[in-house]
MARDREN-591378 format. One record per residue: x, y, z of N, C-alpha, C in turn. Coordinates in Angstrom, 3 decimals. Layout:
! MARDREN-591378
(atom (X,Y,Z),(X,Y,Z),(X,Y,Z));
...
This chain:
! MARDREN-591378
(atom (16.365,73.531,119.172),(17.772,73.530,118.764),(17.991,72.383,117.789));
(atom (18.637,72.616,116.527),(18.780,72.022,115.789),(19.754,70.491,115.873));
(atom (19.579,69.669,115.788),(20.667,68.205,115.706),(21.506,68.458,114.781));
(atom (22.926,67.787,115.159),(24.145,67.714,114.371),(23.515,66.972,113.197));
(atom (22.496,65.894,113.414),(22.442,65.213,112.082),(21.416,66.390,110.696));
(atom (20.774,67.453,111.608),(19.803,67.688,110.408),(20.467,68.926,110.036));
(atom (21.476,69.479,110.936),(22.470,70.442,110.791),(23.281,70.428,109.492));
(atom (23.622,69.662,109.072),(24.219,68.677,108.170),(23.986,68.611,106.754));
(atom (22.532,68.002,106.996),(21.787,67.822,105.726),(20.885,69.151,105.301));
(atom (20.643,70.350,105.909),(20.350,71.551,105.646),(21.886,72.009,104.953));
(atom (22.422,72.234,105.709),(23.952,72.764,104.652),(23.976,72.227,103.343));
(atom (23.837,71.007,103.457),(24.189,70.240,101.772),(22.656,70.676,100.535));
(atom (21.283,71.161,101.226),(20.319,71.847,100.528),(19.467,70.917,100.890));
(atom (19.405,69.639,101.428),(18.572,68.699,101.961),(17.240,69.118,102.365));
(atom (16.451,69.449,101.792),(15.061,69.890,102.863),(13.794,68.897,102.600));
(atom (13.492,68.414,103.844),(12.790,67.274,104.262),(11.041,67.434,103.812));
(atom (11.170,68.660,103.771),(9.572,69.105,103.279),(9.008,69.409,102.224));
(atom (10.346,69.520,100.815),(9.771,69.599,99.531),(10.398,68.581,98.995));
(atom (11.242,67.014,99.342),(11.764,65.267,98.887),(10.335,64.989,97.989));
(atom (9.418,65.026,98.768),(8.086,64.286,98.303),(7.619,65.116,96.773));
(atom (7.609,66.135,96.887),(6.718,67.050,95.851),(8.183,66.900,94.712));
(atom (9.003,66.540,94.977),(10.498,66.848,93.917),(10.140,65.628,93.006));
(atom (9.942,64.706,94.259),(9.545,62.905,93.415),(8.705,63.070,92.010));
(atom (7.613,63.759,92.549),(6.631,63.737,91.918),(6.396,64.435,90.660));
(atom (7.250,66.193,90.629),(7.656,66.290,89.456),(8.450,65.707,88.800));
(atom (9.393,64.822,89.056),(10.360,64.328,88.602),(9.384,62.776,87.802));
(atom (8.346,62.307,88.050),(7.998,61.580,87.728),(6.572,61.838,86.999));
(atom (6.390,63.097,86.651),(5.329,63.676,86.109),(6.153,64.263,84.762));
(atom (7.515,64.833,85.316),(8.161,64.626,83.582),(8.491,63.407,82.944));
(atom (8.618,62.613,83.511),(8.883,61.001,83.099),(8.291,60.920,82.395));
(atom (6.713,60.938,82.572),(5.769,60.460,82.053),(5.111,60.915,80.956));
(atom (5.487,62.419,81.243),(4.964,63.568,79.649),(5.892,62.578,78.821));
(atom (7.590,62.873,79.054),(8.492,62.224,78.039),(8.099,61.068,77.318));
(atom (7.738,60.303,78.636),(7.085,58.624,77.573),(6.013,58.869,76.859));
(atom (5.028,59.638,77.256),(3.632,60.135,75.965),(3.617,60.831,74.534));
(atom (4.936,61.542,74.919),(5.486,61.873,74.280),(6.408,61.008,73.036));
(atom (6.768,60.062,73.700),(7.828,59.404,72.827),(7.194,58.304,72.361));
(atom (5.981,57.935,72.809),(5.011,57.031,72.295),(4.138,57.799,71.075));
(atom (3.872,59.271,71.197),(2.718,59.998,69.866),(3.808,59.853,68.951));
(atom (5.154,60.316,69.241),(6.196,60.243,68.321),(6.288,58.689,67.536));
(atom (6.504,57.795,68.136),(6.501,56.364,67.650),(5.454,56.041,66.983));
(atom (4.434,56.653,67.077),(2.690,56.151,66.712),(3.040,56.512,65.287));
(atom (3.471,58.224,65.417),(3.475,59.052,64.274),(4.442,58.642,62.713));
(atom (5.416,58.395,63.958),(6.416,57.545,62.735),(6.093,56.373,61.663));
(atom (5.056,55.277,62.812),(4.754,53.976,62.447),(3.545,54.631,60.919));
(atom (2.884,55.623,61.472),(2.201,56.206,60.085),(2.433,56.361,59.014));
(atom (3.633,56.837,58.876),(4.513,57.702,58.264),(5.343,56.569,57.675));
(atom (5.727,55.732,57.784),(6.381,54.317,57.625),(5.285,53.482,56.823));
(atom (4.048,53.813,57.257),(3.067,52.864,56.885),(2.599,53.368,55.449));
(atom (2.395,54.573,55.338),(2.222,55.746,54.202),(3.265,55.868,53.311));
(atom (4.365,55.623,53.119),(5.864,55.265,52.818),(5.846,54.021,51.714));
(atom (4.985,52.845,52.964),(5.031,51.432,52.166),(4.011,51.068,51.213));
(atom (3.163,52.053,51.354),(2.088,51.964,50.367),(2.342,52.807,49.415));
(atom (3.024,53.983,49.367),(3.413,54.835,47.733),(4.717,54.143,47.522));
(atom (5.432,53.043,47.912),(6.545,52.302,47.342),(5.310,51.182,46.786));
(atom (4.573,50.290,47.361),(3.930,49.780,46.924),(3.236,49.962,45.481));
(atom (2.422,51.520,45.346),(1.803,51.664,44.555),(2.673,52.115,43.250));
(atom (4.022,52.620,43.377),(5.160,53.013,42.698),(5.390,51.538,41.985));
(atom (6.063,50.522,42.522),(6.295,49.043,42.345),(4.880,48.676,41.173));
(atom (3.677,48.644,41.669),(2.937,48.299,41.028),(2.443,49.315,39.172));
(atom (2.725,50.412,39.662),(2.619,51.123,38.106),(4.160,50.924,37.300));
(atom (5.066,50.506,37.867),(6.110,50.045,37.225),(5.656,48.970,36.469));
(atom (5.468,47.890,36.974),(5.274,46.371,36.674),(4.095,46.486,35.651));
(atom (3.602,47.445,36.043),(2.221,47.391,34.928),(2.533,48.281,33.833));
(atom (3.330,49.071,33.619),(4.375,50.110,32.587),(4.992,48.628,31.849));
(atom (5.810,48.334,32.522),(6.706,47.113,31.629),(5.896,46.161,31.607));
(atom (5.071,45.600,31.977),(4.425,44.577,31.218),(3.319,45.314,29.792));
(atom (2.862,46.272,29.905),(2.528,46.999,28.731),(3.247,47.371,27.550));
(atom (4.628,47.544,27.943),(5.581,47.800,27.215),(6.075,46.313,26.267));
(atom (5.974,45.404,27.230),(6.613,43.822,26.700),(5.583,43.210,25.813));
(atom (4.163,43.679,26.029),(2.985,43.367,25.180),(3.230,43.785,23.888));
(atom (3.513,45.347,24.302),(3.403,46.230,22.733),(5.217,45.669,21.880));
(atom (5.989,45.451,22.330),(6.883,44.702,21.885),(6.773,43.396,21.430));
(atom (6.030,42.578,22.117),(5.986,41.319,21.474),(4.442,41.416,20.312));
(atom (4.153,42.262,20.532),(2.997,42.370,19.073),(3.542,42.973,17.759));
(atom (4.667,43.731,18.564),(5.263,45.107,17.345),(6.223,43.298,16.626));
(atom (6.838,42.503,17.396),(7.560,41.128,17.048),(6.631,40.188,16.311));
(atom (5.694,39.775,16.438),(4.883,39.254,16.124),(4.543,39.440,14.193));
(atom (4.020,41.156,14.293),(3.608,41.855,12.560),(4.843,41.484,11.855));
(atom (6.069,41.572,12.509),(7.138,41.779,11.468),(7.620,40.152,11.398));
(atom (7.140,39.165,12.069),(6.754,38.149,11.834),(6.453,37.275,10.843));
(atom (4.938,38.164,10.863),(4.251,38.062,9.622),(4.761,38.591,8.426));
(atom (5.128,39.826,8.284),(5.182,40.854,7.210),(6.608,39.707,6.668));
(atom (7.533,38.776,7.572),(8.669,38.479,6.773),(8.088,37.131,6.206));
(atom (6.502,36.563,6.525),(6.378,35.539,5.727),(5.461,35.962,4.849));
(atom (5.091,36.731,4.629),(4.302,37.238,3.531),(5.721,37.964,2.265));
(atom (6.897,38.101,2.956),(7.712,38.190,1.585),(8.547,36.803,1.183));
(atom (7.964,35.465,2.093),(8.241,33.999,1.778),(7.283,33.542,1.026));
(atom (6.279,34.143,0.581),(4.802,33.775,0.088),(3.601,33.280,1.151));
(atom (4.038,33.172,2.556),(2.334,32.885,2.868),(2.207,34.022,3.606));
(atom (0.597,33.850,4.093),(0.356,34.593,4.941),(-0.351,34.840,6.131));
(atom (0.743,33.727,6.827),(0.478,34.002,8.449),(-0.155,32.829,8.660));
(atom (-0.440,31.542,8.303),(-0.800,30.584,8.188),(0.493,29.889,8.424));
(atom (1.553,29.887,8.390),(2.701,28.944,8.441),(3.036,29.128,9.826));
(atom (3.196,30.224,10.337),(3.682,30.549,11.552),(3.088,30.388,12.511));
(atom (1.859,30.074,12.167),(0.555,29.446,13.503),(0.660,28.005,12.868));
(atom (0.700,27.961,12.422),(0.849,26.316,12.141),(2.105,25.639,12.986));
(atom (3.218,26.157,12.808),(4.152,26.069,13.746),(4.402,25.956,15.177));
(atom (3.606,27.129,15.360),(3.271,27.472,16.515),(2.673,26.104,17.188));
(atom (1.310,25.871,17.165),(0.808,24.571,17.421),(1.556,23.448,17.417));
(atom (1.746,23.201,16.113),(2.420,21.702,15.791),(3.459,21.603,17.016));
(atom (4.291,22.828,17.190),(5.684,22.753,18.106),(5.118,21.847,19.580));
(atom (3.921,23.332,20.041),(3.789,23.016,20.849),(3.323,21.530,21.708));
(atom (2.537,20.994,20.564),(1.864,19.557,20.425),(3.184,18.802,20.321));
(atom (4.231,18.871,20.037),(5.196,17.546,19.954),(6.072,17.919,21.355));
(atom (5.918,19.199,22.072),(6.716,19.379,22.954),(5.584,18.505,24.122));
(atom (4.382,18.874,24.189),(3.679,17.849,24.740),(3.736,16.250,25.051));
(atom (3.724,15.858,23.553),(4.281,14.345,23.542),(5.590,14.448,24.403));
(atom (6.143,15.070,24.255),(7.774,14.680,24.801),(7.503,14.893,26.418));
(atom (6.317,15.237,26.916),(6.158,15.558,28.576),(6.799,17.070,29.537));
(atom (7.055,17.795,27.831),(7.205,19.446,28.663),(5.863,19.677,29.580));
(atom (6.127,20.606,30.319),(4.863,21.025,31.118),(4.682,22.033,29.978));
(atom (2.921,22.454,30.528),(2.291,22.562,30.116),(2.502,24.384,29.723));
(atom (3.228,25.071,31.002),(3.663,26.162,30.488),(4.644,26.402,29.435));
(atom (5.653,25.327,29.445),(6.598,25.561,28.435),(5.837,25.287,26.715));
(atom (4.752,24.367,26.933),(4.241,24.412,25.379),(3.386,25.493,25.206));
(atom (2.763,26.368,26.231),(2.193,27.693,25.951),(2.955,28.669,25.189));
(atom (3.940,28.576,25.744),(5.043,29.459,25.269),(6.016,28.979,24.287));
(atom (6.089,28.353,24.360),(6.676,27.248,22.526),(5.739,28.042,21.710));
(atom (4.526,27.538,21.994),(3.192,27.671,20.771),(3.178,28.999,20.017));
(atom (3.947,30.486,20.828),(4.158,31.852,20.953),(5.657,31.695,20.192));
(atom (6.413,31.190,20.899),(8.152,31.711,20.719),(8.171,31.168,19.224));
(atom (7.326,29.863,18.981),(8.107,29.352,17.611),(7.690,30.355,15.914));
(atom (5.947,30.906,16.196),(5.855,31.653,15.840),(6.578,32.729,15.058));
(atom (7.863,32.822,16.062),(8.716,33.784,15.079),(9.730,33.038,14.775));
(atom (9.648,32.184,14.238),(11.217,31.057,13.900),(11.884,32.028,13.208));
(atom (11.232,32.623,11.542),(11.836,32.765,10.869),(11.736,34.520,10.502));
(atom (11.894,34.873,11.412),(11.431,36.231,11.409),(12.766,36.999,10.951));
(atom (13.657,36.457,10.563),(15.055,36.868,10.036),(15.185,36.528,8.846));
(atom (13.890,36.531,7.917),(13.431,36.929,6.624),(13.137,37.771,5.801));
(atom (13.007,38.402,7.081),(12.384,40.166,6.842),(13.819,40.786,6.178));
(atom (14.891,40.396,6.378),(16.371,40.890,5.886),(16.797,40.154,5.173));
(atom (16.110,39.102,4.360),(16.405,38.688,2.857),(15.477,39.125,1.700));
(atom (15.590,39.653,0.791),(15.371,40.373,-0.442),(14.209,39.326,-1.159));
(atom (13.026,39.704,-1.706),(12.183,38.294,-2.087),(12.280,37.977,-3.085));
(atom (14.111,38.581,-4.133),(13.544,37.689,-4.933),(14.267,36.033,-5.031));
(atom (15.209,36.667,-4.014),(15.735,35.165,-3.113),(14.833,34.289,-2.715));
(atom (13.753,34.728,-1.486),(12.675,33.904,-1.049),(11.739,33.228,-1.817));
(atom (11.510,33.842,-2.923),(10.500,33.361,-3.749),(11.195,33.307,-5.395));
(atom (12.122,33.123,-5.110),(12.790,32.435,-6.689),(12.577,31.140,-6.910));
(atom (11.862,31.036,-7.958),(11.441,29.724,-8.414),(12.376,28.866,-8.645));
(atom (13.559,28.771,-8.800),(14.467,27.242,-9.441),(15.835,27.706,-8.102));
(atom (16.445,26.427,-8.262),(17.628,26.293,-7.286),(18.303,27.937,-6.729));
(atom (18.717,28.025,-5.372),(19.313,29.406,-5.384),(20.589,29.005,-5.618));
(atom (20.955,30.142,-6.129),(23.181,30.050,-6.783),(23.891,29.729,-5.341));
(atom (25.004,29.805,-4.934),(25.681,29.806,-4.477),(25.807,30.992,-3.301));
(atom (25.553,32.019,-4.142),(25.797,33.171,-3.250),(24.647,33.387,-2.859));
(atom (22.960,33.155,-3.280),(21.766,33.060,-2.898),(21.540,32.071,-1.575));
(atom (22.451,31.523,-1.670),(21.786,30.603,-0.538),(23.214,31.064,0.932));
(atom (24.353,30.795,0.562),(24.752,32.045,1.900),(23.979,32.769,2.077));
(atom (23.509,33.602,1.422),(22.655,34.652,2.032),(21.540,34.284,2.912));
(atom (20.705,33.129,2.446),(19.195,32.534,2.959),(19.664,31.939,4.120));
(atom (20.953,31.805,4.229),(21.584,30.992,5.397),(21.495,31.896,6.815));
(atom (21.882,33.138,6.303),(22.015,34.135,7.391),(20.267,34.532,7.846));
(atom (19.719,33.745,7.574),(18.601,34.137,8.361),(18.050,33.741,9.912));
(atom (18.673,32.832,10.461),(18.529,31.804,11.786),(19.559,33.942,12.598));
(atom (20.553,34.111,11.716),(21.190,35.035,12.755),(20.832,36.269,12.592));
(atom (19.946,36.673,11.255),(19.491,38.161,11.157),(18.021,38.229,12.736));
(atom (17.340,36.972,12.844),(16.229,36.982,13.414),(16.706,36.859,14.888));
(atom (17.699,36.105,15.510),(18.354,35.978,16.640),(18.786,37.570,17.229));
(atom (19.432,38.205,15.761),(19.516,39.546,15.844),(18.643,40.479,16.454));
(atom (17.273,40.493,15.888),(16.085,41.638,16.000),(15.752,40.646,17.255));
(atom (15.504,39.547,17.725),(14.835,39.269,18.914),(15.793,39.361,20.524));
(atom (16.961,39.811,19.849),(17.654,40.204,20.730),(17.823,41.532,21.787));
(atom (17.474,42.519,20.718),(17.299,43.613,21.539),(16.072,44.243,22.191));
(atom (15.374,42.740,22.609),(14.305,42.985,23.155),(14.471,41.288,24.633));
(atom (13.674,42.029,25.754),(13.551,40.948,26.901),(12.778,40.830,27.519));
(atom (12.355,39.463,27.250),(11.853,38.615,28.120),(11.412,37.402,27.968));
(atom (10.998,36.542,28.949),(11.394,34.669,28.552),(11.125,34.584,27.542));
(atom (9.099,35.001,26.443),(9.000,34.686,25.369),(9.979,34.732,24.533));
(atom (10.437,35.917,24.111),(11.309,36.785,22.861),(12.688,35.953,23.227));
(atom (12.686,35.309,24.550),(14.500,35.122,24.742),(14.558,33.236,24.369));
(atom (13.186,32.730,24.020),(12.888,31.335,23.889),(12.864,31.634,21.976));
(atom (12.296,32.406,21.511),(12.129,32.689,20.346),(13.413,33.117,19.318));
(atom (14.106,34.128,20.523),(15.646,34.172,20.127),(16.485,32.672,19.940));
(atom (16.242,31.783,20.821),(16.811,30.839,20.948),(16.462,29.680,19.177));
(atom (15.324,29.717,19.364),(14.505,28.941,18.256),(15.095,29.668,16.642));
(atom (15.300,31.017,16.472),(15.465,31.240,15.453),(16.731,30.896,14.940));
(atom (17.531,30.899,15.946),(19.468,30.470,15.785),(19.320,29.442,15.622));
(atom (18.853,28.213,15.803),(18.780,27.318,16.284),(17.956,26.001,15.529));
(atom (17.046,26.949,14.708),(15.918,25.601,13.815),(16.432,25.047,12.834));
(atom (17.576,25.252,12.698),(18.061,24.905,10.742),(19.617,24.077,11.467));
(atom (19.684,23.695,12.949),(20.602,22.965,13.271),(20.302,21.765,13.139));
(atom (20.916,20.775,12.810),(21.364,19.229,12.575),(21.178,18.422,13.646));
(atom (20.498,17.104,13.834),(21.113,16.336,15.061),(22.857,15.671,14.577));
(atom (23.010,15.648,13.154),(24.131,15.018,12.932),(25.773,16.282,13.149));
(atom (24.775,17.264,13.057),(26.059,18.456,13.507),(25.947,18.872,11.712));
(atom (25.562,18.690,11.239),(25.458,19.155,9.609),(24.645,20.259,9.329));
(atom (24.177,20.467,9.981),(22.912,22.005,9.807),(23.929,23.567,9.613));
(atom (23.054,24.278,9.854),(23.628,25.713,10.299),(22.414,26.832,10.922));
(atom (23.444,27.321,11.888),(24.038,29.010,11.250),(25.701,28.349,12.120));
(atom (25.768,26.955,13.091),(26.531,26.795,13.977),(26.951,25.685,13.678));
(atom (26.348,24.587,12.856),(27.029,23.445,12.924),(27.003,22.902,14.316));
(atom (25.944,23.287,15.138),(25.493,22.180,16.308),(24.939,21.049,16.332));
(atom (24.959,20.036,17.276),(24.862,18.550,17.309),(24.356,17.983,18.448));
(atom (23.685,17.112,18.202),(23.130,16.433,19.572),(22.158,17.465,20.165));
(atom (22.507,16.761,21.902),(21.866,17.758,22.499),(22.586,19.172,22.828));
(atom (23.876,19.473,22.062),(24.018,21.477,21.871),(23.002,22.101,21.587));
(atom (22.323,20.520,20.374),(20.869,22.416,19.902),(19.739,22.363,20.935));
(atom (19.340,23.760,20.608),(18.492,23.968,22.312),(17.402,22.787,21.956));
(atom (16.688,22.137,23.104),(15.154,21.123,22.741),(14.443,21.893,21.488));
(atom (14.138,23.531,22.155),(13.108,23.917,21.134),(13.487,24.109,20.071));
(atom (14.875,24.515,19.262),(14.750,24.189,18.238),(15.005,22.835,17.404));
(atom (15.775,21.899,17.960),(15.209,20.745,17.301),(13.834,20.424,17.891));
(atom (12.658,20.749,18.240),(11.361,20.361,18.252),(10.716,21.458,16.645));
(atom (11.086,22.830,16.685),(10.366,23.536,15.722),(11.252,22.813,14.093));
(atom (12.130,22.968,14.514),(13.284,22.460,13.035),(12.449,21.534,12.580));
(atom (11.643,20.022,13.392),(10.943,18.929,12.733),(9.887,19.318,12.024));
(atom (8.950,20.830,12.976),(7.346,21.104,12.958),(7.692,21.437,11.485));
(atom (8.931,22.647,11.426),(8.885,23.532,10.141),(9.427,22.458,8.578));
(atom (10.047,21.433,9.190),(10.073,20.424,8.065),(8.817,19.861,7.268));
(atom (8.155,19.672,8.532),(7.240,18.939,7.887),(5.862,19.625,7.048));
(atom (5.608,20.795,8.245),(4.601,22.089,7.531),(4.511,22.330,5.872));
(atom (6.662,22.832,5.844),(7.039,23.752,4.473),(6.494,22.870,3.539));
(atom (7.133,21.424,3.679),(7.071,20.633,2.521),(5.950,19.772,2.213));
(atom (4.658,19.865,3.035),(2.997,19.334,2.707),(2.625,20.689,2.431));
(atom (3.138,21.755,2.548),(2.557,23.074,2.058),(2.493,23.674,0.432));
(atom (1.972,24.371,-0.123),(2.427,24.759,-1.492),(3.567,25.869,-1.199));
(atom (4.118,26.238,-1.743),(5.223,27.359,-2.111),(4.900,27.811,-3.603));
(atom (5.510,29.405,-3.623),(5.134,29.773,-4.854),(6.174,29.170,-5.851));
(atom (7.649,28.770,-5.329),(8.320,27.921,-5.967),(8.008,26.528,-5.762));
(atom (7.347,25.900,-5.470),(7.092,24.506,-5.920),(5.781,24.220,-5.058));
(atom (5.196,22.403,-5.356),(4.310,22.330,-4.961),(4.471,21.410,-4.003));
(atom (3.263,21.068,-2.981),(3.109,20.361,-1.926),(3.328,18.919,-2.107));
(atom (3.899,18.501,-1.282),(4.630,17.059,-1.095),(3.333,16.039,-0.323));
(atom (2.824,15.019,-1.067),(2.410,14.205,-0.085),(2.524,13.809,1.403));
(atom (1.566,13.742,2.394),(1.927,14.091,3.890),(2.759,12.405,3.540));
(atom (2.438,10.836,3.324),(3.324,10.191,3.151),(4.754,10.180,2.921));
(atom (4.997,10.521,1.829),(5.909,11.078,1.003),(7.197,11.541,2.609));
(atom (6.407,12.892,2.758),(7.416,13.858,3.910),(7.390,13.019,5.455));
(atom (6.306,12.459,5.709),(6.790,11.526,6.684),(7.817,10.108,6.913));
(atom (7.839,9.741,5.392),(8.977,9.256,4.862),(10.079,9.254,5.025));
(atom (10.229,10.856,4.582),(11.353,11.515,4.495),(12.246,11.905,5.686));
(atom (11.023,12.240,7.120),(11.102,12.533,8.162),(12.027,11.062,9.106));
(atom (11.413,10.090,8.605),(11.725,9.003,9.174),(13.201,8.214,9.015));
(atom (13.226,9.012,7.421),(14.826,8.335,6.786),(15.817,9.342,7.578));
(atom (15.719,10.483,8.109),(16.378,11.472,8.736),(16.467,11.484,10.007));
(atom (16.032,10.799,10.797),(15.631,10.126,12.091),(17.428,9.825,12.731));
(atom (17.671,10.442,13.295),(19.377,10.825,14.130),(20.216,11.116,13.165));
(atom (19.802,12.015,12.213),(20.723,12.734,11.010),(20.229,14.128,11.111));
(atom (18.833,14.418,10.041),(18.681,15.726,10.550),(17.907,15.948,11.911));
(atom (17.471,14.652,12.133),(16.295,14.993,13.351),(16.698,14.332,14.774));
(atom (16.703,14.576,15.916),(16.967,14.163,17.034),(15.876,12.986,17.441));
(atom (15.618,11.999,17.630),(15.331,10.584,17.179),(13.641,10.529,18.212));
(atom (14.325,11.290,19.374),(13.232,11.437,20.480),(12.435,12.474,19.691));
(atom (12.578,13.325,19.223),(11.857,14.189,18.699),(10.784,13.593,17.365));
(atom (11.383,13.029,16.903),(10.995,12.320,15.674),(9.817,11.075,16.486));
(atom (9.865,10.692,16.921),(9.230,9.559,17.979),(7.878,10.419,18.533));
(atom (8.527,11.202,19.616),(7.554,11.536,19.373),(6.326,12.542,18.501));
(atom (6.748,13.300,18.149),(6.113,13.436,16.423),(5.017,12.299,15.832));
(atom (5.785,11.486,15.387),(4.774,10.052,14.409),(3.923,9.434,15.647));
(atom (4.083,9.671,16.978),(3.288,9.403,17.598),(2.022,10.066,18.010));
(atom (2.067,10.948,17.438),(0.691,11.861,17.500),(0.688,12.142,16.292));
(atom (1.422,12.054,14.904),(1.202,12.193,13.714),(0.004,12.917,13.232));
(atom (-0.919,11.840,13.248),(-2.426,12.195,13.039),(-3.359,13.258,13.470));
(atom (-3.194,13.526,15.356),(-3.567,14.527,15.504),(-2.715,16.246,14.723));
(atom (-1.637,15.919,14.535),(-0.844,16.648,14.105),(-1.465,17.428,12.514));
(atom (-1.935,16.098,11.570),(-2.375,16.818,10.222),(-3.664,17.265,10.427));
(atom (-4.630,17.013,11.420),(-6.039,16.871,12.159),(-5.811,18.807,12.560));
(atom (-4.643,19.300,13.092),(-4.569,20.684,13.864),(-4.253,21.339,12.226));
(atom (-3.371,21.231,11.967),(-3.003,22.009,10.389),(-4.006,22.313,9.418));
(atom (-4.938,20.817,9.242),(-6.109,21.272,8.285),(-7.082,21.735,8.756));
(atom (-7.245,21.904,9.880),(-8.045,22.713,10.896),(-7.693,24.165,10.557));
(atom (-6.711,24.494,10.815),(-6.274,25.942,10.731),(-6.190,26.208,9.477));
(atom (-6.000,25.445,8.387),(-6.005,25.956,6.765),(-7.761,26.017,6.487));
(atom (-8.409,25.332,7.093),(-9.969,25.406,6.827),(-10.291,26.648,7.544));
(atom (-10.483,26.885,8.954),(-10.321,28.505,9.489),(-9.798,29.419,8.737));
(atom (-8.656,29.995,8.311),(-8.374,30.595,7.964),(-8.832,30.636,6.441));
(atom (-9.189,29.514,5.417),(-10.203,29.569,4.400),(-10.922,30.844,4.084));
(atom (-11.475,30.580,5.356),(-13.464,31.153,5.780),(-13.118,32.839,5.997));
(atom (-12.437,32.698,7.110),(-11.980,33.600,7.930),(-10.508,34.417,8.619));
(atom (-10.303,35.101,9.132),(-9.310,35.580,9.463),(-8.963,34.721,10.948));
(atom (-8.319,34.156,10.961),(-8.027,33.402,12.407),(-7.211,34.175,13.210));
(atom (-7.712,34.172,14.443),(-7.261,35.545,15.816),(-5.785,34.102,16.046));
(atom (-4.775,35.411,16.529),(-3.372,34.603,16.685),(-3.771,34.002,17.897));
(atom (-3.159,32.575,17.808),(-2.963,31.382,18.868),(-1.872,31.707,19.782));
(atom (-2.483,32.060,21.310),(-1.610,32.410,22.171),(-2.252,31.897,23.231));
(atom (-1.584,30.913,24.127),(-1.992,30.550,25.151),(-3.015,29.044,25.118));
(atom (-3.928,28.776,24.924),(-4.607,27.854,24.327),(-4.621,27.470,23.180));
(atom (-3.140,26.622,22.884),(-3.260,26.161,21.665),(-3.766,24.867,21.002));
(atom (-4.299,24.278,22.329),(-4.664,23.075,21.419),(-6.234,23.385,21.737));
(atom (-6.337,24.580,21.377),(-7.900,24.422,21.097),(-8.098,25.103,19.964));
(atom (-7.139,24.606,18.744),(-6.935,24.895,17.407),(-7.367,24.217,16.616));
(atom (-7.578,23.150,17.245),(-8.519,21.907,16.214),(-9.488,21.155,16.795));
């Protein structure tokens, strides 16, 4: 005869003989679920992992697209470079000359060593906003008129121009240099009539190099100036056209300075000299 107590728990479905075996499925689906939810997690972490490596490899053919692209831009910058000093009369000898010299006085002054790598590159195109003056402006032999030389003026902003619609640090240091080399320490220069320290370092550092280069150089309008003579000249201009530190240091390496130039006019003599990029003082 049955007890009130088990009487009870049979009504409510209670049965004492399948508790144990209920446990056990109940904890045998548990356990599929967690194996389950662990192949799932495994699968994901794959799938996540496979994810970060075609973002990876995506990232990396990007970076290697635009740095190919910034190459073939700063070479396509570079010819037209050249091509605008070959309608100044030289050829391609002034602008590596520059290049160096810059970088060598940015040295003296204690730039690091990356920033004169890239001087040695950016100054290169000082005057690359030549290419949009007419040669018989550039290479007219006697004084330019009035309206000849506005014009020769607009060259710091035709070249600021073309290096503009292109980016990156070089081209945006080079942009800077071309606006910028024909400025004044006394505020008397142009394309801006800047002064002091307004004009960027690098171009009062190239403004001195390209002073001193043009005028020990020949031109098809006139001839070469004694390196005396223009260091002279350099010296009487010393916190007028030239920023004083700049000038300082300059005459302080002077020597190595005409030592790199006739180096590169003797190279290029003989031979075609490969453009100076990156190691520039292993120009002389």
């Amino acid at each position: 005869m049955p007890t009130p107590y088990s009487t009870v728990h049979h009504a409510a479905g209670y049965d004492p003989e399948r508790c144990d075996g209920s446990d056990d499925d109940g904890r045998e689906r548990l356990q599929r679920r967690l194996e389950q939810a662990q192949r799932d997690n495994a699968a994901a972490q794959l799938h996540l992992q496979r994810l970060v490596r075609e973002v990876r490899t995506l990232r990396s053919e990007r970076d290697e697209a635009r740095r190919a692209l910034e190459v073939s831009s700063q070479n396509t910058l570079f010819e037209l470079a050249r091509a605008a000093e070959q309608k100044d009369g030289e050829a391609g000898q002034h602008m590596r000359r520059i290049g160096v010299i810059s970088a060598m006085i940015a040295e003296a002054l204690g730039c690091s060593n990356e920033y004169c790598e890239l001087l040695c590159d950016a100054a290169q195109m000082h005057d690359i906003g030549k290419i949009g003056i007419h040669e018989s402006i550039l290479c007219k032999p006697g004084p330019l008129s009035i309206d000849e030389w506005k014009l020769m003026r607009e060259h710091p902003r035709i070249g600021a121009g073309i290096l503009s619609a292109f980016r990156s640090s070089l081209v945006d240091l080079a942009a800077e240099i071309s606006i910028s080399h024909h400025e004044h320490y006394s505020g008397a220069g142009y394309p801006a009539g800047l002064s002091g320290d307004a004009i960027p370092l690098s171009g009062r550092i190239v403004g001195l190099a390209d002073f001193f280069d043009a005028l020990t150089m020949d031109r098809c309008y006139r001839k070469a100036k004694p390196d005396d003579e223009v260091l002279a000249m350099i010296q009487a201009r010393r916190g007028q056209q030239f920023d004083p530190r700049v000038v300082d240091a300059f005459m302080g390496i002077v020597d190595q300075v005409i030592l790199a130039r006739d180096s590169i006019n003797e190279i290029e003599a003989i031979c075609d000299l490969p453009d100076i990029h990156g190691d520039w003082w292993m120009a002389f």
